[in-house]
C-alpha positions, 0 to 999 in steps of 0.5 A: 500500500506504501508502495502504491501510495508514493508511486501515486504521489511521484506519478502526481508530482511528475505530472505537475513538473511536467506541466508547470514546464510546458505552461511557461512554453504554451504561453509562450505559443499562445502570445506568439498566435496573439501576435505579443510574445516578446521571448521566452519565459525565463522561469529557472531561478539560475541559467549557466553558458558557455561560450566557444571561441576558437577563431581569431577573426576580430569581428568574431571575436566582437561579436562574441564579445557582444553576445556575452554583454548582451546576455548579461544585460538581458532583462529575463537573465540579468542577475541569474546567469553565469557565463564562461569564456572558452579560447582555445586554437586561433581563439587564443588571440582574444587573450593576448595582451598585444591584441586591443580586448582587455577593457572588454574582457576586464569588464566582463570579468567585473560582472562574474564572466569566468574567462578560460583559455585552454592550456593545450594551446599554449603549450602546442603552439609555444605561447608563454603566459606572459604573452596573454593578460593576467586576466584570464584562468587555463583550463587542461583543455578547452574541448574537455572543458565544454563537454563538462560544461554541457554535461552539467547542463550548461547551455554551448553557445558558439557565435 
């Protein structure tokens, strides 16, 4: 009787979880049908992303750059949100301290943005720390580091 009784009050709870998720989507649908839907409805109580950055294109360097800024400032995620920054291969350049990003990356780093460069880069490549802002934390590899993120739930955001 235990037993049957807590395998109702899971099957009831499940059912409730399960449509709490999907009231946030369906009115969601519902105010894009209306013609007012103005996103999606960030009902979490805490979101997590990271971001890949393997190019040393300069405008995607800004763009990615922007993209973190502006998640930051989105109005559904502001103050629920932590982000991650990982440079690895060409992407090492948003890093070095040669390269014109570090007002950029020092605000970021001043709103919580974790800024993580990949360690088998540098050594692959011959890039001493002190070529690269003292800004930053390594990572043993950021490949590695993006897979754990992602298992951990984090969304993988790649400009």
């Amino acid at each position: 009787m235990k037993t049957l009784l807590l395998t109702a009050a899971l099957a009831a709870g499940f059912a409730f979880s399960s449509h709490a998720q999907t009231s946030a989507a369906m009115s969601d649908a519902e105010a894009f049908q209306k013609g007012t839907f103005q996103g999606a409805t960030a009902d979490l109580a805490h979101y997590n992303a990271v971001y890949q950055l393997d190019s040393d294109d300069p405008k995607l360097i800004q763009q990615t750059l922007r993209n973190l800024s502006n998640a930051l400032e989105d109005t559904r995620l502001k103050g629920k949100i932590t982000i991650e920054l990982v440079a690895f291969a060409n992407g090492t350049a948003v890093f070095r301290k040669d390269q014109p990003y570090e007002a950029q990356l020092t605000a970021l780093k001043q709103k919580g943005v974790i800024l993580a460069q990949c360690l088998n880069t540098i050594r692959e490549r011959k890039i001493s720390k002190d070529e690269l802002l003292p800004i930053i934390s390594y990572v043993p590899s950021g490949n590695g580091e993006l897979i754990i993120r992602q298992a951990q739930g984090w969304a993988l955001v790649h400009p």
